[in-house]
C-alpha positions in Angstrom: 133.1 70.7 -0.4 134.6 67.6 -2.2 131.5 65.6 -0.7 129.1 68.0 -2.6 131.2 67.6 -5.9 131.1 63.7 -5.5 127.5 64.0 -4.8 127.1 66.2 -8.3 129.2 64.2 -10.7 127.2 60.9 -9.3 123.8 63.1 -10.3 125.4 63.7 -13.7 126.7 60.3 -14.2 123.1 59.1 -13.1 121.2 61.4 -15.3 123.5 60.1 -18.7 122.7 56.3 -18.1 119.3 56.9 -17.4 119.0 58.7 -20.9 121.1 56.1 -22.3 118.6 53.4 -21.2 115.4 55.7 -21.6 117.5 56.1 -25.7 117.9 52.2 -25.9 114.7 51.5 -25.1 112.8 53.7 -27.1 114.9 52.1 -30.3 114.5 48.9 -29.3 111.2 48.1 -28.8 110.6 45.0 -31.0 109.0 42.1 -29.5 110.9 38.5 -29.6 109.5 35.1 -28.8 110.9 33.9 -25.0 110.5 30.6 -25.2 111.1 28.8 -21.2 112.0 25.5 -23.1 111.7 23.3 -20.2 108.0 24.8 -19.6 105.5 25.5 -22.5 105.3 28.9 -21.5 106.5 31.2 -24.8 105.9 34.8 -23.8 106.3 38.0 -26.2 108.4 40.8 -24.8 110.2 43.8 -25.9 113.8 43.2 -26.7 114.9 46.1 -24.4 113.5 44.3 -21.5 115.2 41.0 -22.4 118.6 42.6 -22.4 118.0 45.1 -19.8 116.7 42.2 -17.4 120.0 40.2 -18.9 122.1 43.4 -18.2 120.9 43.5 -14.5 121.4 39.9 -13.7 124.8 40.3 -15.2 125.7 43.0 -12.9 124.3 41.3 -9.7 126.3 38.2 -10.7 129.1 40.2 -10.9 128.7 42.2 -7.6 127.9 39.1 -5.9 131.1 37.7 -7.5 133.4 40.3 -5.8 131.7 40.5 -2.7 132.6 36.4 -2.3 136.2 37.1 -3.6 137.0 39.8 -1.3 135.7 38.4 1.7 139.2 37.2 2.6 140.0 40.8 2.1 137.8 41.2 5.0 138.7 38.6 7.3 142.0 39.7 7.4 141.3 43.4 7.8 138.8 41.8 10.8 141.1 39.9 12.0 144.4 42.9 12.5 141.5 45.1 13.5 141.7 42.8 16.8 144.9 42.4 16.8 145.6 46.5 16.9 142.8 46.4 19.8 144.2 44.2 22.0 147.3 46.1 21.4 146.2 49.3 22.4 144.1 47.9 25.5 147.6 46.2 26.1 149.3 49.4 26.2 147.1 50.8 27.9 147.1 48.4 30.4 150.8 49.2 30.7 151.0 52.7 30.4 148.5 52.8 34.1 150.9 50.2 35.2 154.0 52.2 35.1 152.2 55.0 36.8 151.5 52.8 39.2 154.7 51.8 40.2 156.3 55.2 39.3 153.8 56.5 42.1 155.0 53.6 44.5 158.8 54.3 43.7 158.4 58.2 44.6 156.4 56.8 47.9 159.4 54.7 48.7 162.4 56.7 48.1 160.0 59.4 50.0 159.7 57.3 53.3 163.6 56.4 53.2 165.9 59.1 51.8 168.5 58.7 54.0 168.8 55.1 53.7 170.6 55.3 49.6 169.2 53.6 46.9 166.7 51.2 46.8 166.8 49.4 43.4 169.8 48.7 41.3 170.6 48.7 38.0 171.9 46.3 36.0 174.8 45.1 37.2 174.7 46.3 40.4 174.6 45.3 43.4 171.1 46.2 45.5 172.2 48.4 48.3 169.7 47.9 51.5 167.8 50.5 53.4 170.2 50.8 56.6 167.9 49.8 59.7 167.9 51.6 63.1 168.8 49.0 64.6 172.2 48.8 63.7 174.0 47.1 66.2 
């Protein structure tokens, strides 16, 4: 719904300019001299199409002009884009870890009950699987 707004408002927007220029044009349509000065080439054109052609270049410049400026805008968003992917692979990478060795701690405290605990805490003491072969 707020896509098909966007999409109407740029239409509108559109349309206006387009008159605008289509409105400049048509009252500006005296021809000037354009005199290449390093060349001998002097050329008649409408004035419209001086200043719309000046207008255009301007605006390029301009884009071009931002797009240089932000680039370290970019680099950096690039840049913690890999960082926050390496972090989720290394979580990831974690996450299956502990699995794993939850699954290997069940198996163990399965195949000796009897014998107590097997890890310790911190500040413990480790308490040994009691053998069979206690003498």
């Amino acid at each position: 719904m707020i896509h098909a707004v966007k999409k109407i408002v740029m239409w509108v927007i559109a349309a206006i300019f387009a008159a605008f220029i289509a409105l400049f044009s048509l009252a500006n349509r005296t021809s000037v001299g354009l005199d290449l000065w390093p060349l001998a080439i002097t050329q008649e054109v409408p004035i419209f199409t001086l200043i719309l052609v000046c207008l255009g270049f301007g605006i390029l410049w301009g884009g071009f002009a931002a797009w240089l400026s932000a680039g370290t805008a970019r680099r950096r968003a690039r840049a913690a884009t890999r960082r926050a992917e390496a972090a989720e692979a290394d979580l990831r990478h974690a996450a299956e870890r502990l699995v794993r060795l939850e699954q290997d701690l069940k198996a163990l405290r399965a195949s000796d009950k009897a014998s107590g605990p097997i890890f310790s805490g911190p500040g413990q003491t480790a308490l040994l699987p009691k053998s069979s072969d206690a003498a």
